[in-house]
C-alpha positions as CSV (number, residue, x, y, z in Angstrom):
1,X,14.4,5.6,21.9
2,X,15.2,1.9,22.0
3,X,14.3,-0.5,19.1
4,X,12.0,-3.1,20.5
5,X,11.8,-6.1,18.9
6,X,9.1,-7.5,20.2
7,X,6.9,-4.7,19.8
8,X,8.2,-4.9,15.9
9,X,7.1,-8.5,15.8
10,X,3.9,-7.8,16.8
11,X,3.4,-4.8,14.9
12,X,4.6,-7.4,11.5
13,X,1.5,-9.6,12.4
14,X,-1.3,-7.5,13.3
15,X,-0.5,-5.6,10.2
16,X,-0.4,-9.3,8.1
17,X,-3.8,-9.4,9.6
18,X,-5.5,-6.2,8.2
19,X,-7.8,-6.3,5.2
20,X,-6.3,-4.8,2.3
21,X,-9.0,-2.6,1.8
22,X,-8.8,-0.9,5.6
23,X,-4.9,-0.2,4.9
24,X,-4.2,0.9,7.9
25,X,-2.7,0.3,11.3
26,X,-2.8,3.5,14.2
27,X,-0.3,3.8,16.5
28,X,-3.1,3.5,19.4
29,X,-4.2,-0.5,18.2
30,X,-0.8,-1.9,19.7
31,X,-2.1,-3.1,23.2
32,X,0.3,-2.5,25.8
33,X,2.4,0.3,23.7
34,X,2.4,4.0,24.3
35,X,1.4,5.2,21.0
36,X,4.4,7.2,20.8
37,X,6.8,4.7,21.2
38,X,4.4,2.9,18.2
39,X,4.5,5.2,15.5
40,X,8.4,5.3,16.3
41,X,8.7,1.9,15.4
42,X,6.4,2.7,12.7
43,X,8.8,5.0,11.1
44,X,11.7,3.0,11.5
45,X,10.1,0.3,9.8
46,X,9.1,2.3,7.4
47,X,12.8,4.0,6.6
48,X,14.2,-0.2,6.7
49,X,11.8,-0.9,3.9
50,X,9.7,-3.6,6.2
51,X,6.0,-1.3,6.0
52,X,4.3,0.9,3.7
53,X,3.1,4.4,6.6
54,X,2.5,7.4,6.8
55,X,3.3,10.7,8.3
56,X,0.3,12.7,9.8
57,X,0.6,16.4,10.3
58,X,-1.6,19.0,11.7
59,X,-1.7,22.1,13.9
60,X,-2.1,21.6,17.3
61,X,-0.7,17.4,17.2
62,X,2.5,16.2,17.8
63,X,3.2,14.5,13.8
64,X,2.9,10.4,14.0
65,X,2.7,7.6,11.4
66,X,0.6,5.2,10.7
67,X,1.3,1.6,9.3
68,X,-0.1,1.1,5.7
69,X,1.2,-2.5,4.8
70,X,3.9,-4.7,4.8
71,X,6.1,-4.7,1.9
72,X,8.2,-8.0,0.3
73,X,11.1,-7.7,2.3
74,X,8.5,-7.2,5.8
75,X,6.4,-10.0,4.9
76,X,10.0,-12.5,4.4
77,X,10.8,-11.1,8.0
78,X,7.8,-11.9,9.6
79,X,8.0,-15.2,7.4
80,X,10.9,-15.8,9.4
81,X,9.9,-14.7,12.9
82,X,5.8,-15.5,13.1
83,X,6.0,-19.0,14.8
84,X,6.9,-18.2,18.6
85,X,9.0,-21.3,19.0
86,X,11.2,-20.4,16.6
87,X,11.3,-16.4,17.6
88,X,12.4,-17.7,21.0
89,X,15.0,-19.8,19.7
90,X,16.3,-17.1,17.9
91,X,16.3,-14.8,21.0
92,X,18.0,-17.3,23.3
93,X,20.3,-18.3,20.3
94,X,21.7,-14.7,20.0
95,X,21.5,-14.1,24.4
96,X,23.8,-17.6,24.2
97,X,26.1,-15.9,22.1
98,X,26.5,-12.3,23.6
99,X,24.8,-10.9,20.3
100,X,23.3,-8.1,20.3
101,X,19.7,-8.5,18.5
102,X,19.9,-6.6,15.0
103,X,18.8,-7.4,11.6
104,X,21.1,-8.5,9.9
105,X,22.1,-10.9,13.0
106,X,18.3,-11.8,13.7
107,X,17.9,-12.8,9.8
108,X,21.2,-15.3,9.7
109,X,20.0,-16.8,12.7
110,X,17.0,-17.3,11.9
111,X,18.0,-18.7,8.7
112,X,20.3,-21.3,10.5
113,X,17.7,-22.4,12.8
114,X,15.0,-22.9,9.8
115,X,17.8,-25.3,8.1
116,X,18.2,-27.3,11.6
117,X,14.7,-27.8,11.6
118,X,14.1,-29.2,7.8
119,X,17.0,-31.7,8.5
């Protein structure tokens, strides 16, 4: 399964969004998302250190996760990534440049595009 960035974005702010108290994000409250491809992302996050989930088990369901929270280094990413002008000048920074889209790339460039803008 392919990473999806945009589907990670999203799932960064609807999880900023959630009352502490509720603590928790289902696969199915993506709009647009097969809730397979969800928890995927769910657990990927999860195993990068971006989101508190879980793993839910039972006879007779295929397992999935669930997103708990966002942890320090999630809620610097989505710092980074929230405003849609500068996600897409990320996006079209790194397509300019023949890049593909990972972390470590998404995070330098979005660092370099957050010091253009404070000059």
């Amino acid at each position: 399964m392919r990473r999806d960035w945009e589907l990670i974005r999203e799932i960064l702010i609807k999880l900023e969004e959630i009352p502490e108290q509720e603590g928790k994000l289902m696969p199915g409250e993506i709009n647009g998302y097969d809730a397979e491809i969800v928890s995927y992302h769910f657990k990927i996050l999860y195993e990068a250190g971006l989101i508190e989930a879980e793993i839910v088990k039972a006879l007779g369901i295929k397992p999935f996760y669930y997103a708990k929270s966002l942890t320090w280094l999630g809620h610097e990413l989505l710092d980074s990534i929230r405003k849609i002008t500068v996600w897409n000048k990320i996006k079209e920074r790194i397509r300019q440049r023949g890049l593909d889209l990972t972390f470590d790339v998404l995070k330098e460039t979005a660092k370099l595009i957050m010091m253009e803008m404070i000059k």
